[in-house]
N, CA, C and O atoms as a printed pandas DataFrame, in Angstrom:
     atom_number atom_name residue_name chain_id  residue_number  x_coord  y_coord  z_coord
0              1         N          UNK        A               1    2.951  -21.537  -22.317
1              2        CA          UNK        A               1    3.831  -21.067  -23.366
2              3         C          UNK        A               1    3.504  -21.842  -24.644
3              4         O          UNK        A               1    3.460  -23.067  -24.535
4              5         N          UNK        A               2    3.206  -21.147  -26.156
5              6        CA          UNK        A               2    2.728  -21.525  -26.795
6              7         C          UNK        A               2    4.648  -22.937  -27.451
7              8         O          UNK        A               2    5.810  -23.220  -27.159
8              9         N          UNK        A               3    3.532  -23.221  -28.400
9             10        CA          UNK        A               3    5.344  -23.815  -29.085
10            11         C          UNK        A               3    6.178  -22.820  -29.531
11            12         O          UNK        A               3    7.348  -22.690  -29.170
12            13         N          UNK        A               4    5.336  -21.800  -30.662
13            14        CA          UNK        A               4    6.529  -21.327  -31.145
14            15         C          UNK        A               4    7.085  -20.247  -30.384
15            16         O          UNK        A               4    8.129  -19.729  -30.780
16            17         N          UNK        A               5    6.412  -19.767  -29.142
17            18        CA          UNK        A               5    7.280  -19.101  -27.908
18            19         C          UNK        A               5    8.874  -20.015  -27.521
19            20         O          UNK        A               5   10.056  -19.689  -27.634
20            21         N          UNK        A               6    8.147  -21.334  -27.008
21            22        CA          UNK        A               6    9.055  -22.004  -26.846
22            23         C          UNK        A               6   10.395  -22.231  -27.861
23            24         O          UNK        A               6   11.610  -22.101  -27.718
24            25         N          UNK        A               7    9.974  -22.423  -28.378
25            26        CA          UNK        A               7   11.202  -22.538  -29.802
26            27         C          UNK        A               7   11.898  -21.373  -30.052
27            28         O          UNK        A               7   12.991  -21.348  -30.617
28            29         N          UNK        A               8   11.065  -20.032  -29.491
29            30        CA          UNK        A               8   12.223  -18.944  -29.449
30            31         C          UNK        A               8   13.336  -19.093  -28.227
31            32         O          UNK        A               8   14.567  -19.071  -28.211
32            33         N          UNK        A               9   12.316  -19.254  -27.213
33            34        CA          UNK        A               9   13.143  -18.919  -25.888
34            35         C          UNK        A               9   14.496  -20.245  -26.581
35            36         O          UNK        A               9   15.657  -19.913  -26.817
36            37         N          UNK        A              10   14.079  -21.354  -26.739
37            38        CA          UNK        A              10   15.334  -22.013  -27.415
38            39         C          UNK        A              10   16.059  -21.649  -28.064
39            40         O          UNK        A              10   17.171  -21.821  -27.565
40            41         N          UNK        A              11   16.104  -21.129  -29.119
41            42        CA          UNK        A              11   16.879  -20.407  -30.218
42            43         C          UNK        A              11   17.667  -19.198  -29.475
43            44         O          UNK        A              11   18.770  -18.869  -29.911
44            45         N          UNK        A              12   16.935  -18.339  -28.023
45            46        CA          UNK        A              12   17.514  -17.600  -27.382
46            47         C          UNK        A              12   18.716  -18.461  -26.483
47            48         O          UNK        A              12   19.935  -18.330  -26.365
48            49         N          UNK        A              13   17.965  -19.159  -26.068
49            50        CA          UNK        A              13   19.203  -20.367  -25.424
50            51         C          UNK        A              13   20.476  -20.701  -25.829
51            52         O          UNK        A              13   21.561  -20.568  -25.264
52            53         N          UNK        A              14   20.185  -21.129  -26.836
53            54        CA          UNK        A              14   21.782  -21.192  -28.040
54            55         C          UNK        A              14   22.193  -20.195  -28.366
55            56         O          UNK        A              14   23.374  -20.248  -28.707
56            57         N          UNK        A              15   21.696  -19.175  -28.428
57            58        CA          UNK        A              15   22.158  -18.146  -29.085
58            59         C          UNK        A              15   23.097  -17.319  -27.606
59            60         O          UNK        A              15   24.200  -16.802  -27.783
60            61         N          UNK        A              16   22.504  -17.342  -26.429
61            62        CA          UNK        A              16   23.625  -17.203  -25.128
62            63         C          UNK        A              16   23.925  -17.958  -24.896
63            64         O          UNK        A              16   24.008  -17.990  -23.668
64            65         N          UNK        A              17   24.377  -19.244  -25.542
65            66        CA          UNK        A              17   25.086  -20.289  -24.777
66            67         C          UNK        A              17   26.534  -19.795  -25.999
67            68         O          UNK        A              17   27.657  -19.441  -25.640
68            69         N          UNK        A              18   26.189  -19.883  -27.002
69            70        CA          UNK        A              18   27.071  -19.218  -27.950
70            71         C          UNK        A              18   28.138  -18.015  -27.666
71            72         O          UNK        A              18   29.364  -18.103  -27.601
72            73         N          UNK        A              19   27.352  -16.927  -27.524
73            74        CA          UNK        A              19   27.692  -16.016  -27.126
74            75         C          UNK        A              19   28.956  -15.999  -25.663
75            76         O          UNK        A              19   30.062  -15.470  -25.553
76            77         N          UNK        A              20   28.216  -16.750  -24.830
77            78        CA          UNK        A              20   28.627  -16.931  -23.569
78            79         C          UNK        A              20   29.998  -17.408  -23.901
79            80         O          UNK        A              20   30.950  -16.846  -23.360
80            81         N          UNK        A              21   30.280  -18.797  -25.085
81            82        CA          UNK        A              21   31.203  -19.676  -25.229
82            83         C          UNK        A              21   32.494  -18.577  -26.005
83            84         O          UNK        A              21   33.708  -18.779  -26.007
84            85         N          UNK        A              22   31.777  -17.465  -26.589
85            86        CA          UNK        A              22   32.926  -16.826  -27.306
86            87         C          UNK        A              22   33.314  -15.453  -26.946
87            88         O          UNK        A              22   34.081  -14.677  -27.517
88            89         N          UNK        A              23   32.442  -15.292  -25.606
89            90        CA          UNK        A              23   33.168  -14.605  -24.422
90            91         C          UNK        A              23   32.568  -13.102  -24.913
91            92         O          UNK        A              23   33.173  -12.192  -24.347
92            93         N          UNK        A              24   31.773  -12.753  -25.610
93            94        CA          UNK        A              24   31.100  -11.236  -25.920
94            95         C          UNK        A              24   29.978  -11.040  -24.907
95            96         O          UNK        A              24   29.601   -9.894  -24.660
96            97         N          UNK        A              25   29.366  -12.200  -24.244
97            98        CA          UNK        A              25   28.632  -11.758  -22.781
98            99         C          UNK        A              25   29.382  -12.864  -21.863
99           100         O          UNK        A              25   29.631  -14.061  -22.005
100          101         N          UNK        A              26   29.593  -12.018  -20.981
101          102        CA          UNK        A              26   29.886  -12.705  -19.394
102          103         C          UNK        A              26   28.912  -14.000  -19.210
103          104         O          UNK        A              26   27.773  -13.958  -19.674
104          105         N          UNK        A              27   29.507  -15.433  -18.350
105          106        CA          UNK        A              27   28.932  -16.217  -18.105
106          107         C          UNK        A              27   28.034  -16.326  -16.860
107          108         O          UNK        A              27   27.394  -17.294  -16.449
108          109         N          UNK        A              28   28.120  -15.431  -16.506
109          110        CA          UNK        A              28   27.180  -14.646  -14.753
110          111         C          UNK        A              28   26.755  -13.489  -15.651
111          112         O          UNK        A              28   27.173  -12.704  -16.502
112          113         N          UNK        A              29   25.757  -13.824  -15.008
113          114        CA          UNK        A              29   24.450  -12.823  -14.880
114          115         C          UNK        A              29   24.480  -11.766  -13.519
115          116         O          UNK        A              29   23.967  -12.177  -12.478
116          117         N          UNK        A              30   24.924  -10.777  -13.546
117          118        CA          UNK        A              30   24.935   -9.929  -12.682
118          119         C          UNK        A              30   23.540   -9.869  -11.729
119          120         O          UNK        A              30   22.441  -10.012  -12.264
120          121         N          UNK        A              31   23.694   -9.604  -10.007
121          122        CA          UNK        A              31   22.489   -9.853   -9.702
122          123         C          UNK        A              31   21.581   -8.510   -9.590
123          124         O          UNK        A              31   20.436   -8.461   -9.140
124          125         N          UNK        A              32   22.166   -7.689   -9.979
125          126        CA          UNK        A              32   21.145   -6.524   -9.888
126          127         C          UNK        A              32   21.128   -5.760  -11.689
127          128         O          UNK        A              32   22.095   -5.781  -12.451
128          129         N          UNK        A              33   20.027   -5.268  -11.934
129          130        CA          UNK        A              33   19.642   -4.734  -13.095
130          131         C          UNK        A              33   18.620   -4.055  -13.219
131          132         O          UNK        A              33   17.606   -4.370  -12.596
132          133         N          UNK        A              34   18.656   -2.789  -14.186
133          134        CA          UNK        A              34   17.553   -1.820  -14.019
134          135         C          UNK        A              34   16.900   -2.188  -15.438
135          136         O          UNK        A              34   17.434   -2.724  -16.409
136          137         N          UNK        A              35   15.303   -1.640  -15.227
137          138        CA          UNK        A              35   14.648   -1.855  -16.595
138          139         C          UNK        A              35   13.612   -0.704  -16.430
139          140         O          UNK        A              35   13.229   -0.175  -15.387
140          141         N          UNK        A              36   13.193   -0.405  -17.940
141          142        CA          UNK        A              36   11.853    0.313  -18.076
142          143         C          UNK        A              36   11.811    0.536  -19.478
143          144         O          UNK        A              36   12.607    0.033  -20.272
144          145         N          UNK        A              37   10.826    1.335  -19.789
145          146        CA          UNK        A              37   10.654    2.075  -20.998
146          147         C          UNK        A              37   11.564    3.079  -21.336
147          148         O          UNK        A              37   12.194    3.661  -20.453
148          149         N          UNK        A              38   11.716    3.375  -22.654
149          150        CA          UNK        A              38   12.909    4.511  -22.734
150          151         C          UNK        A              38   13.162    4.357  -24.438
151          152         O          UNK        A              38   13.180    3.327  -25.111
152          153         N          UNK        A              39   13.423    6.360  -25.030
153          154        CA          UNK        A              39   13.624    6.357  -26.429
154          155         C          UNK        A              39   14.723    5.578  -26.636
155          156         O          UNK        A              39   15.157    5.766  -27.772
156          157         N          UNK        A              40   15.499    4.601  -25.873
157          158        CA          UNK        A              40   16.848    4.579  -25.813
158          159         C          UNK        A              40   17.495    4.089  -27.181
159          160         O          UNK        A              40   18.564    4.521  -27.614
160          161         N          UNK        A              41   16.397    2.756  -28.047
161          162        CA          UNK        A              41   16.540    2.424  -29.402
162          163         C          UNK        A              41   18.062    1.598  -29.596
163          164         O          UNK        A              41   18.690    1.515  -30.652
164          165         N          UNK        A              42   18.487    0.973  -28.152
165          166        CA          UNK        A              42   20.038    0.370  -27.936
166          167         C          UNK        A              42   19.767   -0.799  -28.931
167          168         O          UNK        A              42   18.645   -0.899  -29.426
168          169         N          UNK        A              43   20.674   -1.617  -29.217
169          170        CA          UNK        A              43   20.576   -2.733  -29.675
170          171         C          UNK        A              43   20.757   -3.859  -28.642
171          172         O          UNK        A              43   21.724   -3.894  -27.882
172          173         N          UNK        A              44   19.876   -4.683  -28.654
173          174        CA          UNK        A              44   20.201   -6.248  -27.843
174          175         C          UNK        A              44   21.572   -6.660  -27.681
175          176         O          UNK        A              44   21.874   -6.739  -28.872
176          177         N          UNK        A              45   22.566   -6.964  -27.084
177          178        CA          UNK        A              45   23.320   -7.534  -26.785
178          179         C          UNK        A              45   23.531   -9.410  -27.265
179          180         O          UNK        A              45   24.523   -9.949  -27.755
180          181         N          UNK        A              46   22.196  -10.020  -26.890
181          182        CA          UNK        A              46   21.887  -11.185  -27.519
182          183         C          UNK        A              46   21.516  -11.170  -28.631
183          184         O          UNK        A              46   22.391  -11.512  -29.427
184          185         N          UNK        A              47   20.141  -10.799  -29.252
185          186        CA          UNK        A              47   19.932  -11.053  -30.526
186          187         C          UNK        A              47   20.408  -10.101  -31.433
187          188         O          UNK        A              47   20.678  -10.324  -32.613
188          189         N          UNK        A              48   20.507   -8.976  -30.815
189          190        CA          UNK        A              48   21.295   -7.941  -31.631
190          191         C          UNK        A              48   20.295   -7.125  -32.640
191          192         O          UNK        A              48   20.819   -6.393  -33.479
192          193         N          UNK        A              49   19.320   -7.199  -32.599
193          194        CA          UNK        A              49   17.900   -6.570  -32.918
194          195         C          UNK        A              49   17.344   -4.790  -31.907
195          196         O          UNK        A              49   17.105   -4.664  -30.706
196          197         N          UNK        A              50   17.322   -4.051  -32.674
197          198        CA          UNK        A              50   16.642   -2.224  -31.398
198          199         C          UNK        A              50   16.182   -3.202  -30.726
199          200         O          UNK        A              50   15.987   -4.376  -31.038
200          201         N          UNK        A              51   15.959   -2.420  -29.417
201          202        CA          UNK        A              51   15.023   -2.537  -28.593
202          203         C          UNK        A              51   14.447   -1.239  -28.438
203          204         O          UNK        A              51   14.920   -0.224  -27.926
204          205         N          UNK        A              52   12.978   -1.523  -29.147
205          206        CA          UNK        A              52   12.252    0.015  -29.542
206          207         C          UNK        A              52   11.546    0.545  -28.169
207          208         O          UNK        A              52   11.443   -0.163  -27.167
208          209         N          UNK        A              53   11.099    1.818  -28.256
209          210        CA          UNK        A              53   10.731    2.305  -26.802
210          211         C          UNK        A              53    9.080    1.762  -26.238
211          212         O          UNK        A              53    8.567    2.112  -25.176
212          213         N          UNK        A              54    8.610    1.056  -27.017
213          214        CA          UNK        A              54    7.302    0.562  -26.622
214          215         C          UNK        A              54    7.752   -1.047  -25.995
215          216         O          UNK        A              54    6.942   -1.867  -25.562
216          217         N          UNK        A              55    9.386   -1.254  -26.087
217          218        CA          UNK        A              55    9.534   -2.973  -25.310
218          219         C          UNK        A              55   10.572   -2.251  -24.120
219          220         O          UNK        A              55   11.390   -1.333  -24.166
220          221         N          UNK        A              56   10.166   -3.017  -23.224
221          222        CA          UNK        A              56   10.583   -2.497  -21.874
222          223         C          UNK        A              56   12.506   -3.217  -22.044
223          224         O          UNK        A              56   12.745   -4.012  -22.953
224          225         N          UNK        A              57   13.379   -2.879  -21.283
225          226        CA          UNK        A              57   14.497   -2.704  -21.968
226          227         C          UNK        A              57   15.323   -3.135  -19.899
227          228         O          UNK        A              57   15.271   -2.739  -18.734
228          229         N          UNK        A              58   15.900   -4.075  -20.705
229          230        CA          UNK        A              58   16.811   -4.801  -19.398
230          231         C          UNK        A              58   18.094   -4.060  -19.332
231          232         O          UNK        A              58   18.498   -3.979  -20.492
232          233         N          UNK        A              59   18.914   -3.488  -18.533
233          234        CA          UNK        A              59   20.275   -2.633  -18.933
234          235         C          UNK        A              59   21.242   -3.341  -17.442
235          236         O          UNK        A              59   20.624   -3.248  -16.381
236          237         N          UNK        A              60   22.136   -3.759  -17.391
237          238        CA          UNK        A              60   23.017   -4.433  -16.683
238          239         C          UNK        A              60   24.414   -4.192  -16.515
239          240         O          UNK        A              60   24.977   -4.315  -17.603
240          241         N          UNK        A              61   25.027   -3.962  -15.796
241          242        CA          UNK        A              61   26.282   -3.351  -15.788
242          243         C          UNK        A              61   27.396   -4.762  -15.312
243          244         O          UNK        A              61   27.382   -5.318  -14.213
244          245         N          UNK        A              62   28.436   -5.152  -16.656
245          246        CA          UNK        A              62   29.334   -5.871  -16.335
246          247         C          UNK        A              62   30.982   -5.290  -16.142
247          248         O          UNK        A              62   31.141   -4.207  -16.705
248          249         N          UNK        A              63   31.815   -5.653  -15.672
249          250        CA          UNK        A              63   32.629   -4.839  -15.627
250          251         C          UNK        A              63   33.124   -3.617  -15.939
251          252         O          UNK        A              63   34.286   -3.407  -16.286
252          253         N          UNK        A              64   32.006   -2.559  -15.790
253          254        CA          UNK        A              64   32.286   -1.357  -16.509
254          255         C          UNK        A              64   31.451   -1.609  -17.612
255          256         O          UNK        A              64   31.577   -0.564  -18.250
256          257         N          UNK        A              65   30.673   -2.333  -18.249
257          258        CA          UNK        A              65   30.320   -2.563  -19.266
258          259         C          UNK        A              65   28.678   -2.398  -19.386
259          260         O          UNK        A              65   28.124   -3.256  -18.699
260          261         N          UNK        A              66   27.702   -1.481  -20.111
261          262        CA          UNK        A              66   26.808   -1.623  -19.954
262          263         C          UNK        A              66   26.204   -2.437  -20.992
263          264         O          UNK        A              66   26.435   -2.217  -22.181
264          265         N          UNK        A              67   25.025   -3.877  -20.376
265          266        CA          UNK        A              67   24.781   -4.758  -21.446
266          267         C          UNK        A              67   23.255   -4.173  -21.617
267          268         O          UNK        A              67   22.774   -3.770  -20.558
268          269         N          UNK        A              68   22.451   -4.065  -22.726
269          270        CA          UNK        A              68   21.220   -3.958  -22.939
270          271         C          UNK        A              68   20.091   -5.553  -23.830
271          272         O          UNK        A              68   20.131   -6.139  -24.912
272          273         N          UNK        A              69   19.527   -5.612  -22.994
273          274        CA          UNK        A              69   18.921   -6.885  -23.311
274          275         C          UNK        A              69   17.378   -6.883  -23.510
275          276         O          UNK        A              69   16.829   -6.481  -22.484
276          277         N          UNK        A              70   16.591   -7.171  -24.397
277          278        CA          UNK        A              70   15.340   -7.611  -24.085
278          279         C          UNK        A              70   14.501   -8.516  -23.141
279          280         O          UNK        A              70   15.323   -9.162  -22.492
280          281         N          UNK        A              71   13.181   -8.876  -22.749
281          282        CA          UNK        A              71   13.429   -9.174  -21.617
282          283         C          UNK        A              71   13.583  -10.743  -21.956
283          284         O          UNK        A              71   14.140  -11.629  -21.309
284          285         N          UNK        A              72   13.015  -10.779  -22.984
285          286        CA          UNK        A              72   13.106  -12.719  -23.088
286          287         C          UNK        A              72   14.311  -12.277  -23.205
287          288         O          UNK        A              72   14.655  -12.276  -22.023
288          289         N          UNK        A              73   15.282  -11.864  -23.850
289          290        CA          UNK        A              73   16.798  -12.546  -23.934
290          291         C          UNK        A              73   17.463  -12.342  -22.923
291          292         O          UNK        A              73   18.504  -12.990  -22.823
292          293         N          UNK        A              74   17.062  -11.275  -21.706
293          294        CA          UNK        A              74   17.899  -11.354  -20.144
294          295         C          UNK        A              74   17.429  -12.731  -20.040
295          296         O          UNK        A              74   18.265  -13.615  -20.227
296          297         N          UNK        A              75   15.913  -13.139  -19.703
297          298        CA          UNK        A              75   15.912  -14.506  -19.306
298          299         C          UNK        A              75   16.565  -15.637  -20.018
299          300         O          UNK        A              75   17.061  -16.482  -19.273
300          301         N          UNK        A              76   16.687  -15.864  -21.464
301          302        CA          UNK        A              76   17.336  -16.652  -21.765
302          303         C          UNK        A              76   19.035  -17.036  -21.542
303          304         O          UNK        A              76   19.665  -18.093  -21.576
304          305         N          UNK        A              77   19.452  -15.424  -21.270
305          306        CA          UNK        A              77   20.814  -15.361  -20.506
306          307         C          UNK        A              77   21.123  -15.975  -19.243
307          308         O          UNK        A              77   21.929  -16.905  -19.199
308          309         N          UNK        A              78   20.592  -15.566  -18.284
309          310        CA          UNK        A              78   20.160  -16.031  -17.263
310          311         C          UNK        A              78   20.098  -17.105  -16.948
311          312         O          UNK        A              78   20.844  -17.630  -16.121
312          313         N          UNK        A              79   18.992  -17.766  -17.679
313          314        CA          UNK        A              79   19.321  -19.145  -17.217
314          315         C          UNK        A              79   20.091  -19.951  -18.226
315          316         O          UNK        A              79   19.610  -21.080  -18.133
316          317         N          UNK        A              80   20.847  -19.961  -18.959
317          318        CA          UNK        A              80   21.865  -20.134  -19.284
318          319         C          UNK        A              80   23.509  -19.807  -18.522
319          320         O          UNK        A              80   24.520  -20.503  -18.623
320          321         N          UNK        A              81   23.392  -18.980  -18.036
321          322        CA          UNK        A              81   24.179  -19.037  -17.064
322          323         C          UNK        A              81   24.003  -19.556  -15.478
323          324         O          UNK        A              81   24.947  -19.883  -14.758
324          325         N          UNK        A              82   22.773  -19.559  -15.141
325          326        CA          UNK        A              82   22.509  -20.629  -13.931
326          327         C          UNK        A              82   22.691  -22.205  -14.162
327          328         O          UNK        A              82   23.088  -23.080  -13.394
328          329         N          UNK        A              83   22.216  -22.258  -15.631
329          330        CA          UNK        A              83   22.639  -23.686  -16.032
330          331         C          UNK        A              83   24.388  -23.896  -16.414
331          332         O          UNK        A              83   25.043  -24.937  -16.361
332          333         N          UNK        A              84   24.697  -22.936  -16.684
333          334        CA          UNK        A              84   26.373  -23.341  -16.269
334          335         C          UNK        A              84   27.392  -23.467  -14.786
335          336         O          UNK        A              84   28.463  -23.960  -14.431
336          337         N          UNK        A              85   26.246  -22.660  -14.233
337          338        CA          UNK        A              85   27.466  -22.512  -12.783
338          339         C          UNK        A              85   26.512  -23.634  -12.029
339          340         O          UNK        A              85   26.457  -23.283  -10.851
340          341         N          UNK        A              86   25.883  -24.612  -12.188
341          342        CA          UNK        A              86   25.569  -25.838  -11.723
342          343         C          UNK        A              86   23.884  -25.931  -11.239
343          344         O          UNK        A              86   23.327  -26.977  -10.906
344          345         N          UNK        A              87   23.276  -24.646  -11.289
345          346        CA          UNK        A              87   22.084  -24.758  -10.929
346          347         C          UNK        A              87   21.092  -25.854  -11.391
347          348         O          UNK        A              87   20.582  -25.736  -12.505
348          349         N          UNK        A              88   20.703  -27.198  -10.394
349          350        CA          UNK        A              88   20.141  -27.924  -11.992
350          351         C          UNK        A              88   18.698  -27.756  -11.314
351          352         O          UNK        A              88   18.216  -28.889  -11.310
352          353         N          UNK        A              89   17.980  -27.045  -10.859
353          354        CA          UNK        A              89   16.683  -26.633  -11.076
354          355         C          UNK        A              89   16.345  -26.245  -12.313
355          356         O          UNK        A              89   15.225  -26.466  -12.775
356          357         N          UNK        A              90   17.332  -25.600  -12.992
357          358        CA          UNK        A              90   17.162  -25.133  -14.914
358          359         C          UNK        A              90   17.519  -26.278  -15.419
359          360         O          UNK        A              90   17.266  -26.151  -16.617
360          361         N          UNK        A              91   17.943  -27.302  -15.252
361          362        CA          UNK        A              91   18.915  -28.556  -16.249
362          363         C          UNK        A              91   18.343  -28.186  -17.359
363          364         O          UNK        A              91   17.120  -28.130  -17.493
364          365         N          UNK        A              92   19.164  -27.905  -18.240
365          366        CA          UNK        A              92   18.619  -27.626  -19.662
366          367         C          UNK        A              92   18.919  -28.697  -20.360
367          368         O          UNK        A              92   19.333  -29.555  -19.581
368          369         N          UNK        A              93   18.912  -29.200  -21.820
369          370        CA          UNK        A              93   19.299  -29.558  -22.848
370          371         C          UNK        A              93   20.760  -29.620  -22.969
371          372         O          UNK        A              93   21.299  -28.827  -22.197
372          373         N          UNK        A              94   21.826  -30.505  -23.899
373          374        CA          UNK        A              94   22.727  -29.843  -24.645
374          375         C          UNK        A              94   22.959  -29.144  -25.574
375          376         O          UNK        A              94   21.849  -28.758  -25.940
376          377         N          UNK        A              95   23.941  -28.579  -26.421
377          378        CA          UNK        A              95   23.532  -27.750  -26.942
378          379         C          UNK        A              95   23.150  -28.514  -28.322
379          380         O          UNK        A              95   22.566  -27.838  -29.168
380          381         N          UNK        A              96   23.461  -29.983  -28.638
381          382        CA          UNK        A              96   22.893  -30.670  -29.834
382          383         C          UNK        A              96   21.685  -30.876  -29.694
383          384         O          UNK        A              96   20.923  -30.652  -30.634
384          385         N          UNK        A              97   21.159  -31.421  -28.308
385          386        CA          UNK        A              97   19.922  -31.012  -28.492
386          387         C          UNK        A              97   19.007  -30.112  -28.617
387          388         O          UNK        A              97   17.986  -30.244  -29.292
388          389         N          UNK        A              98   19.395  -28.920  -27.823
389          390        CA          UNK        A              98   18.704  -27.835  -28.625
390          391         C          UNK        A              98   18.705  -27.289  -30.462
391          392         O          UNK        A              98   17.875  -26.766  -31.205
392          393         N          UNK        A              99   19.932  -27.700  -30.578
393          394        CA          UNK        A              99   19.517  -27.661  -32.252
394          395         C          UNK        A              99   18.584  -28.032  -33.107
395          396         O          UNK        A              99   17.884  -27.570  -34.009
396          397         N          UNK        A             100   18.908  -29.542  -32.234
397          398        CA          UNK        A             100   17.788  -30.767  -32.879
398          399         C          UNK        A             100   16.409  -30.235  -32.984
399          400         O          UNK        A             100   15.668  -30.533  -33.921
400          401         N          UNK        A             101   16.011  -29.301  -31.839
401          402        CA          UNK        A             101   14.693  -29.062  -31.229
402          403         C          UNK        A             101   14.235  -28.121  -32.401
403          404         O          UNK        A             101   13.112  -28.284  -32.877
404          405         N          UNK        A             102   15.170  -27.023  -32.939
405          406        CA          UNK        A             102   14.663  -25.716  -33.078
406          407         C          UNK        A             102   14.857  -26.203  -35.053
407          408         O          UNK        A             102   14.275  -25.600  -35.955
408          409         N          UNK        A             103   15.770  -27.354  -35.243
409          410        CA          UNK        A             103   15.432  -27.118  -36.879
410          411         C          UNK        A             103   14.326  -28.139  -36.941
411          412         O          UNK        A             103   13.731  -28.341  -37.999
């Protein structure tokens, strides 16, 4: 992973740890989810950017709720929420340190 990959997937990190904290995505990651290609043109859920039909497109169902995600930002969800419900195979950062990292 180059750096400035890395420094996204970070910036994705905070940006669902955020999210997560002000309750507009669920803190579980649902374990099943469909993906593919599709005109669908939804907006990200995380970054909030289309997801155009040439990027393959994560779609997840939370309480009745359908979430659409890109795929780095399912993963950055993801493990952001494995890193909350105690998984520490992910031990991430805090979230000051990820700041620190990304300015």
């Amino acid at each position: 992973m180059s750096a400035e990959q890395k420094l996204t997937y970070l910036r994705l990190r905070i940006r669902a740890r955020e999210q997560i904290k002000s309750g507009r995505i669920p803190f579980r990651a649902p374990p099943e989810l469909s993906g593919g290609y599709g005109p669908s043109l939804n907006e990200c859920v995380l970054c909030g950017m289309a997801i155009v039909p040439t990027q393959v497109e994560y779609e997840v169902c939370v309480a009745e709720r359908r979430l659409n995600l890109h795929v780095a930002c399912y993963a950055a969800w993801r493990d952001e929420c494995l890193h909350r419900l105690g998984d520490h195979t992910l031990r991430g950062p805090s979230s000051a340190a990820l700041r620190a990292l990304v300015r």
